[in-house]
Structures are given as C-alpha cells and as structure tokens.
C-alpha positions as CSV (number, residue, x, y, z in Angstrom):
1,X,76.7,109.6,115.9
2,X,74.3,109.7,112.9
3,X,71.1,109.6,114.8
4,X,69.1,112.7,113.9
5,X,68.1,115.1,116.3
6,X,64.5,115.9,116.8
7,X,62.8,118.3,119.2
8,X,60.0,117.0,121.5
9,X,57.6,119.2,123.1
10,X,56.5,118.8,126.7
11,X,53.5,120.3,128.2
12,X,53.5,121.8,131.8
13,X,50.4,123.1,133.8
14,X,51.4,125.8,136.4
15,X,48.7,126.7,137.8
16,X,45.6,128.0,135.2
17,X,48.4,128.4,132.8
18,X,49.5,125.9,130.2
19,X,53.3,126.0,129.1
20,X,54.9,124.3,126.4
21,X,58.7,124.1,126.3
22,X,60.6,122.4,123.3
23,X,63.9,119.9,124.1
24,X,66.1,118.8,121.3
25,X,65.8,114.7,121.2
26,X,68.3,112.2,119.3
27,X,66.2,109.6,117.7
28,X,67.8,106.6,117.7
29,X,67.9,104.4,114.5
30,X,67.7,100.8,115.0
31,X,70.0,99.6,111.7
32,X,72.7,102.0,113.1
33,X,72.5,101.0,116.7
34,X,73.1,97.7,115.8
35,X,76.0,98.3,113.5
36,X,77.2,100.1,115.8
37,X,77.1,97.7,118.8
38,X,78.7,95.1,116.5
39,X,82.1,97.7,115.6
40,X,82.1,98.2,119.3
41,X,82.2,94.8,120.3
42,X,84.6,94.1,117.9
43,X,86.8,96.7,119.1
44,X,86.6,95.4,122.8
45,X,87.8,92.2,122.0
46,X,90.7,94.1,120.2
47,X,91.3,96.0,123.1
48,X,91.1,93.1,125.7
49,X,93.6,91.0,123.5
50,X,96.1,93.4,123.3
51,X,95.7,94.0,127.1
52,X,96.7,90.6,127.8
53,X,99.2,90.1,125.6
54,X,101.1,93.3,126.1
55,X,104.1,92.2,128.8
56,X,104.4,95.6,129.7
57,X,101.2,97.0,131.3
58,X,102.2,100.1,132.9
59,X,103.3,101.1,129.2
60,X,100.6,100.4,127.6
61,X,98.2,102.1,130.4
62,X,100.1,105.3,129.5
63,X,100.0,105.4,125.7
64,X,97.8,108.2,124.7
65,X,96.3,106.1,121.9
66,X,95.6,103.4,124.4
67,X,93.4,105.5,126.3
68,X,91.7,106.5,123.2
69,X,90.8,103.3,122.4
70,X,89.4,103.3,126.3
71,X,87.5,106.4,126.2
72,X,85.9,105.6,122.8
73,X,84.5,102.3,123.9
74,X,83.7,102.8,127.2
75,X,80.7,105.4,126.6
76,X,78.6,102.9,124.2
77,X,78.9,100.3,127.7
78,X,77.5,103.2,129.9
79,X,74.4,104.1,127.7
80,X,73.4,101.0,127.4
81,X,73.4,100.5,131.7
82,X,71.7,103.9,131.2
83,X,69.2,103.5,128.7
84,X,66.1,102.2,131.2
85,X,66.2,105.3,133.3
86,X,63.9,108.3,132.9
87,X,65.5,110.7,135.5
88,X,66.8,114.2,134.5
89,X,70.3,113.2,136.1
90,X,70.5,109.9,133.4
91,X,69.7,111.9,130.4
92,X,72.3,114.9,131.7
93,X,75.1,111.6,131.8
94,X,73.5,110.0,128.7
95,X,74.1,113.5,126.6
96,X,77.6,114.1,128.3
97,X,78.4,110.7,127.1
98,X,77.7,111.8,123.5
99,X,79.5,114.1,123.7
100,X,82.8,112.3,124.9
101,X,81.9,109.6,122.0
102,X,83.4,112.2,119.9
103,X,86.9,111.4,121.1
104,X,87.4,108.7,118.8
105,X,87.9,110.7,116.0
106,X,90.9,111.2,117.6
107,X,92.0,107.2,117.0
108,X,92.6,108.2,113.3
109,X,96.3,108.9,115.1
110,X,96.7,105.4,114.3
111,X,97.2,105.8,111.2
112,X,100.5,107.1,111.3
113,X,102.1,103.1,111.8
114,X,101.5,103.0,108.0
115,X,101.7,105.7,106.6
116,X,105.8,107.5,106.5
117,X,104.0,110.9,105.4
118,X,102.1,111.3,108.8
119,X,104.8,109.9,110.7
120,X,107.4,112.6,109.0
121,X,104.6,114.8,109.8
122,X,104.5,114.5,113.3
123,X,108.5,114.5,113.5
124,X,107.9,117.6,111.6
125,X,105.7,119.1,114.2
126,X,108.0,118.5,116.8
127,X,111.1,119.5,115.3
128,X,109.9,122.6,114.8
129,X,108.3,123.6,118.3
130,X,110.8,126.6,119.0
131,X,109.6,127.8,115.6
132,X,105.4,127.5,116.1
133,X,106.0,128.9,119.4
134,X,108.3,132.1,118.1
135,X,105.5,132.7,115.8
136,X,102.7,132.5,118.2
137,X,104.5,134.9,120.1
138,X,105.0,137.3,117.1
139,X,101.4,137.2,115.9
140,X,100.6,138.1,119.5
141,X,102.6,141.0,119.8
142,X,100.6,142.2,116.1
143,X,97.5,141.6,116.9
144,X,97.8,143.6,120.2
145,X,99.5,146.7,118.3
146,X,97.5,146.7,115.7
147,X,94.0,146.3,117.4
148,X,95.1,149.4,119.6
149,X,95.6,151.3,116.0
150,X,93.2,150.6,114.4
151,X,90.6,151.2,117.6
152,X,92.5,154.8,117.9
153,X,92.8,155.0,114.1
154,X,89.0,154.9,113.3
155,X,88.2,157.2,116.4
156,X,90.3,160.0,114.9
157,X,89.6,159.7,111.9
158,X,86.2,160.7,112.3
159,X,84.6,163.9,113.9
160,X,85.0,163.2,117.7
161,X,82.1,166.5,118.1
162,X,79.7,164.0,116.4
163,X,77.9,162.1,119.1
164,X,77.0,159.0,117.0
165,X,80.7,158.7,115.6
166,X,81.2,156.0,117.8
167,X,78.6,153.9,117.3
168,X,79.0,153.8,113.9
169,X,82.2,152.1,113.6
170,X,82.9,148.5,114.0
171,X,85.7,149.5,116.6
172,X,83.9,150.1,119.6
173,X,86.8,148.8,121.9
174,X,90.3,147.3,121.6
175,X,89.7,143.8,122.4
176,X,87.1,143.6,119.7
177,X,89.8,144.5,117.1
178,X,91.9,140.9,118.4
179,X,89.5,139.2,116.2
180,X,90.0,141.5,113.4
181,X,93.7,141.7,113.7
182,X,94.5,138.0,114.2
183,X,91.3,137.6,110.3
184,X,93.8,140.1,109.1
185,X,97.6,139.0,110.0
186,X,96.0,135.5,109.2
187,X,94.9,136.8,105.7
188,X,91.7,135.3,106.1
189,X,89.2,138.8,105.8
190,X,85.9,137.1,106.5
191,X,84.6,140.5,106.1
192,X,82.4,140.8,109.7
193,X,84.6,144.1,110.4
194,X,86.6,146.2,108.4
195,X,87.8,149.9,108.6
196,X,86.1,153.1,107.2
197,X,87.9,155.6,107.7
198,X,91.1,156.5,105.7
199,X,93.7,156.2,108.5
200,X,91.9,152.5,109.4
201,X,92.5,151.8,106.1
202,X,96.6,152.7,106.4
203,X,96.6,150.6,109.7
204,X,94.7,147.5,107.7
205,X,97.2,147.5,104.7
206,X,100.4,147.8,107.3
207,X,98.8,144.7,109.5
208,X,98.0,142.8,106.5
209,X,101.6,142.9,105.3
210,X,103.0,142.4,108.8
211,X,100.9,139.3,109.2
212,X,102.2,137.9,105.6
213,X,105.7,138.5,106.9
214,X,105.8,137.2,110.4
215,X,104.1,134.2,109.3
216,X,106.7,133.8,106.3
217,X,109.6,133.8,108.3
218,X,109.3,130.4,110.0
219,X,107.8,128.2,107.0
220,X,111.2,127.6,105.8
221,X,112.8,126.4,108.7
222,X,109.5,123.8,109.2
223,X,110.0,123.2,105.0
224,X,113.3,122.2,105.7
225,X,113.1,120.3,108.9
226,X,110.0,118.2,106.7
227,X,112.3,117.5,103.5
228,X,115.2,116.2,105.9
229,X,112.8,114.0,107.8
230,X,111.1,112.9,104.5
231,X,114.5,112.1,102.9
232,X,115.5,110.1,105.8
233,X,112.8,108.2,105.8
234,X,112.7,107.0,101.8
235,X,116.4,106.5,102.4
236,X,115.3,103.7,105.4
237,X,112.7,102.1,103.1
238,X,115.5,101.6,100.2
239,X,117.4,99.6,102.8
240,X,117.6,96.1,102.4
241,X,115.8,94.7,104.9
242,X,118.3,93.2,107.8
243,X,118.1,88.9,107.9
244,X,118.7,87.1,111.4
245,X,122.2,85.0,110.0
246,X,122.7,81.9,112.1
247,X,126.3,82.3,113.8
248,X,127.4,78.7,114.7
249,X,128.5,78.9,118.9
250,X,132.4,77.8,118.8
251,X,133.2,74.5,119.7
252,X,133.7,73.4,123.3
253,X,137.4,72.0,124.0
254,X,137.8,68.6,123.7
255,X,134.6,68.1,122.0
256,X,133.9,66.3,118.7
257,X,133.2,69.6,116.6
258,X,136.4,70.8,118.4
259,X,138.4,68.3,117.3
260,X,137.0,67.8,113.7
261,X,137.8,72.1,113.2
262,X,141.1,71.6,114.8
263,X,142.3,69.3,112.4
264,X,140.7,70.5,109.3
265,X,142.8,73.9,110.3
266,X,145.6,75.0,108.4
267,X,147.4,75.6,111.5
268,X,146.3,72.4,113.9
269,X,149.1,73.2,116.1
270,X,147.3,75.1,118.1
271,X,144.7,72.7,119.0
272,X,147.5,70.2,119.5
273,X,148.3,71.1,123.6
274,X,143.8,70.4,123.8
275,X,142.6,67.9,121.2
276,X,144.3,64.5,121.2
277,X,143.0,64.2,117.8
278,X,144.7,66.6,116.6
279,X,148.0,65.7,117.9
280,X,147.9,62.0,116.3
281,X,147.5,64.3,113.0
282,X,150.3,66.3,114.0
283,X,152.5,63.1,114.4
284,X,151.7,61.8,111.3
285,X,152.0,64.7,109.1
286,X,155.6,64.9,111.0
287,X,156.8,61.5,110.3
288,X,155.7,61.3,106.7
C-alpha cells in the first residue's frame, strides 16, 4: 500500500507512425514487501487458529469481521500466484486486487472489544436509526425545494430579454443546485457555487437556516440515547467482578457425608427414618 506509483512509457509502431502511450506503474519496494509478507503470514496463522478452534463454524463464517480478516489476506496470496504473468488479463486482476487490499482498513472494527467508547458508539448508532433515517428524509425534502428555488430564483432575478443571462449564472439546471443545497443545509459552503442575484441570495439565507434546524432536531435524541448507553456501561465496569463459588452437591442418602450432616444437625430427627447413624444418636441423646 505504500509502493509509489510511477508512470512507464511504452512505445508502439503503427504503421510509419511511432506512438507513445503513458501507464501509471506501482513500483514495488523490497523492505516493504517483505514486511509486509511477514504481517500477512502472521495474520494467517491467526486466522487458521481461530478457524479450528472456533466450535461453531457456521458462526464464525458469518461474522462480518471474519470475512474481513478473509478478504484482507487473501489478495497478498493471489499476487504472489500472479506475479510471473505478463498478460494484460493478470495485471487487470493484479490492480483489482489492490484495490480490494483496501478493505482491511475496515478491520480497525475490531477495536471496539476494548475500547467501551466505540462499543457505546455503535449501540449509539443503532439506537438511533429511526432518527438518522427521519433526518435523511428531511434533508431530502430541502434540498429538492430549495434547488428548485434557487434555479427559478436566479432566472428571475435577472433580465430574461438578455440572451447570455443564463449562462452566466452557476444555476443552469435544478439538479445542479442538489449539490449546492445539500453544501448549504450541511453548512459546509465550499464556495464552487453561490447565488448572485438578490432573490438567490433570500433563498440561500432561508436554506442555510433550514439546514441548521432540520439537522438540530435529531442530535438530542442521539445525545441522549449516547449518555444512557455510556452510563450503563461505567456503571458495568464498577461492578464487582462475579467469582465461580463452589456449591458442595448434597449428600446421597445413606452415605458417609449423609450421615456425618445428619447428626451434626440440630434437628437429626429427620435423618433418623434414613441414616442408622443418626438414629443410635437419637437413642442416646433420649436415654441420657
């Protein structure tokens, strides 16, 4: 992944003519191939181990982090098989296979077994799902209304007998004011497109406020849903941690143990009908 990229010319003769076309090339660095190879290997072993010893394979075949781990590993394999050949095909696999290298960034998911912040996190996130997806839905309904505006707003608000009135604007049609709406609601104003005219002006100040307040109205409930997970989860930690106590299995009847308990009780005549011990004891305590 940190190979630099270098472009490599090639030369081609078609007929008198001599061509020249440029491809970018990832030179590969020897040190970081190695290291590399090394991380991967370790990882496989990882991987196999845990295969084994997992007794539930069908569950840990569907774990999403599981096939990660797969898909993150399996690409270094491939190149390596693929490395000798020369054909176009082999390099058109060997750059797809860079590409899907890039999936495990995704393994930093892991994480979240030790740290309780990511793990409140992503109880956060799906607590809150009817929430992200009200808002969504809300900042949809802006950014059409308000690209429509501000495509008629900056139309009238210039002389429509003046030929070159439209090509002057930013706003040539409505679904090029989506991206400016959803800069806008977002309160973001990179700046690429803006409004000239005073009515496109009116239109940006109104979106800019209804972006501030549709996306105000759900950030408490998500706040609140994150302190009560967040409490919850310092409140487990304070917990003593729970000890496996050894509960001694009851005496069988007639036993030695039985016997022993039955006449160390301060009632042994209830043992007295199944111990014989327990019933000499009995005797003598009666005839003393």
């Amino acid at each position: 992944a940190f190979n630099p990229i270098i472009n490599r010319t090639e030369t081609y003769v078609v007929g008198n003519e001599t061509l020249e076309q440029v491809f970018p090339e990832t030179e590969t660095m020897v040190q970081l191939t190695y290291i590399e190879g090394v991380c991967v290997v370790w990882f496989t072993f990882e991987f196999l181990i845990r295969v084994t010893t997992c007794p539930n394979k069908l569950k840990f075949v569907r774990n999403a982090l599981n096939i990660i781990d797969f898909v993150a590993i399996l690409p270094f394999y491939l190149e390596v098989g693929l490395s000798g050949l020369s054909s176009k095909a082999a390099k058109d696999v060997l750059g797809f296979l860079r590409v899907v290298r890039f999936v495990r960034i995704l393994r930093i998911f892991k994480l979240t077994r030790h740290f309780v912040g990511l793990r409140v996190l992503g109880h956060t996130l799906r607590a809150s799902t009817n929430e992200f997806i009200l808002l969504i839905i809300f900042l949809a309904l802006g950014v059409l209304i308000f690209a429509t505006m501000i495509y008629y707003a900056e139309r009238f608000g210039r002389n429509l007998n003046d030929p070159d009135a439209s090509s002057d604007t930013h706003f040539k049609n409505i679904p090029i004011g989506f991206w400016w709406a959803v800069v806008t609601m977002t309160t973001l104003g990179y700046g690429d497109m803006y409004p000239q005219t005073t009515s496109g002006m009116l239109v940006g100040a109104l979106c800019a406020l209804a972006g501030v307040l549709t996306i105000a109205m759900p950030v408490p409930v998500i706040v609140n849903n994150f302190g009560m997970y967040y409490s919850l989860a310092m409140a487990k930690q304070k917990l003593p941690k729970k000890k496996n106590k050894h509960i001694p299995r009851a005496p069988q009847l007639g036993s030695p143990n039985y016997c022993k308990s039955a006449i160390n009780s301060p009632r042994p005549s209830t043992h007295s009908d199944t111990c014989p011990l327990a019933q000499e004891e009995v005797s003598e305590i009666r005839y003393q």
